[in-house]
N, C-alpha and C positions, 0 to 999 in steps of 0.2 A: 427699730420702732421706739418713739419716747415714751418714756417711764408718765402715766400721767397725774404720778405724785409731784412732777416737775413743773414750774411754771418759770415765765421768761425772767425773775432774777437767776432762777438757775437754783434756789431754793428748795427744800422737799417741804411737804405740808406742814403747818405745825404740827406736834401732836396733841392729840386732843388728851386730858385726865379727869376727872372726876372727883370732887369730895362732898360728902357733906357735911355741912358745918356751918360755921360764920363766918366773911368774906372778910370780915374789920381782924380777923384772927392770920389770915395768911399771910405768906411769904413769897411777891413777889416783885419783880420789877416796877411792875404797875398794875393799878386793882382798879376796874373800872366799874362807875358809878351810874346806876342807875339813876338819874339826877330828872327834877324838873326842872324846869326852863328857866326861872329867876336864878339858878345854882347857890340860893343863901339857903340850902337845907330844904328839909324837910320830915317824911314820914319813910317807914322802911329801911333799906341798904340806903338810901339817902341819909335819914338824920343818923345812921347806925355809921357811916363811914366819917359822919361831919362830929359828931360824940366823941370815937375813938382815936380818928387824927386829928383833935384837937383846933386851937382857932387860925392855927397857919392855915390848913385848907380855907377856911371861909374867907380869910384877909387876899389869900391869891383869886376869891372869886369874887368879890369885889372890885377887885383890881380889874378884872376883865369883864364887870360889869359896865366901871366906871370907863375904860375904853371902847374897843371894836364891837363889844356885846351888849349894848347899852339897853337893848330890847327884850337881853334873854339868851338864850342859846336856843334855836331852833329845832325840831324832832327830826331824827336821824343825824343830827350832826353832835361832832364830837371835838371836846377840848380837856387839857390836862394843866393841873397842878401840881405843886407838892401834895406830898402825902403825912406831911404832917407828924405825929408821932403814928402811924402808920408804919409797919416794917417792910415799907415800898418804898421807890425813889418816888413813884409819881401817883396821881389819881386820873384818869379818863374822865370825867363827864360825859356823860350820855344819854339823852332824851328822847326816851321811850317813846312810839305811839300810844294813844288811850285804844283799846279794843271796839270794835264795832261791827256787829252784823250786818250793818247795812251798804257799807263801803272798805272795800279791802284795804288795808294800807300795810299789808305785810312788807311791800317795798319799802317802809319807812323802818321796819323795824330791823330791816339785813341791813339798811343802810347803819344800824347803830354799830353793827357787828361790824360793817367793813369801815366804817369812819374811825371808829376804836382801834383797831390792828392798823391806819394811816397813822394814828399819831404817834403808837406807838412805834412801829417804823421811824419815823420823824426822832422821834425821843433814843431812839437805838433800845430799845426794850427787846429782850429777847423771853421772858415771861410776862404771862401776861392774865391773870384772873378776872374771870365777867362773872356776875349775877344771871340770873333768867331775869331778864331785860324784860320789864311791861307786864310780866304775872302776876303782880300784884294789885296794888290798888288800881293798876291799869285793867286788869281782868282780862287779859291775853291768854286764852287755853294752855295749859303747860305742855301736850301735846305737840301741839301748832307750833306756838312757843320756839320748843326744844330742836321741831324738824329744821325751821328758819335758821338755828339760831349755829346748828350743825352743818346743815348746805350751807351758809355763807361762810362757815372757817373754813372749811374745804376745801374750796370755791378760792377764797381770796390770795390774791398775789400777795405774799409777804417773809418778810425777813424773822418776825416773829416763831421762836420753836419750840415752847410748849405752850398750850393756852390751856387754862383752867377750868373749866365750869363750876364755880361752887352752888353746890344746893343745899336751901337751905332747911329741906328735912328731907325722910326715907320717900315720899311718893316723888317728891321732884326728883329726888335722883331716880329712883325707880325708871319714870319715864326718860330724861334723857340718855339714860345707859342701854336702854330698849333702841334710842334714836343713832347711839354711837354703835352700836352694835357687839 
């Protein structure tokens, strides 16, 4: 019978850990970025990531401004930078959906989880730290949130073997440790 922590690299799940704290603080391969769409900053784990690693992140977003991204980087998709004085090789970019009762897009938001674990794939990241992606000024329920945010690591093919959730106080961790079990 196969093991169904197995998936066709032959891989087992990442594993999932938990902190709380702040994300511009960790140690990993690659810290992914809750980022809006122009990736020159912002508000949140955005201006908090673009603050502490310094203005190489901004100048590599730029760069792929001034290229193939000229419009932005799209929701659910994901791109990587340096990380700056970051104690990462890299940053993920990733644009959150805004929340809405009126039209699902939680497809949009597992898209950020599995676009993020592509690049890094791509990049040979074998850690890899997310934020709760769109709980913020997005207004994504931390609940909802957390379940999404756990079926798609689960869920996703990858070479990736620990991934992080950092939360950044006691009730978000609360709730995703509820979700991780």
């Amino acid at each position: 019978m196969t093991d169904p922590r197995h998936h066709e690299r032959g891989e087992a799940d990442p594993a999932i850990t938990l902190v709380q704290g702040d994300i511009t603080r960790e140690s990993a391969d690659a810290i992914v970025n809750a980022a809006n769409s122009s990736l020159l900053g912002g508000g949140g784990v955005d201006g908090a990531i673009h603050r502490r690693g310094g203005p190489a992140i901004l100048e590599d977003c730029r760069k792929l401004r001034a290229s193939h991204l000229g419009k932005g980087l799209p929701t659910g998709r994901a791109v990587a930078t340096t990380a700056g004085d970051l104690d990462a090789r890299w940053v993920i970019h990733t644009v959150g959906p805004v929340f809405s009762e009126a039209e699902d897009r939680s497809d949009l938001l597992a898209s950020c989880y599995r676009e993020s674990l592509r690049v890094a794939d791509e990049l040979g990241a074998r850690t890899v730290a997310f934020p709760a992606i769109s709980t913020g000024v997005y207004r994504w329920p931390m609940r909802d949130a957390a379940r999404i945010a756990v079926a798609t690591v689960r869920a996703a093919e990858t070479d990736v073997a620990e991934v992080r959730f950092v939360l950044f106080d006691e009730r978000s961790y609360a709730v995703f440790a509820a979700e991780v079990g």
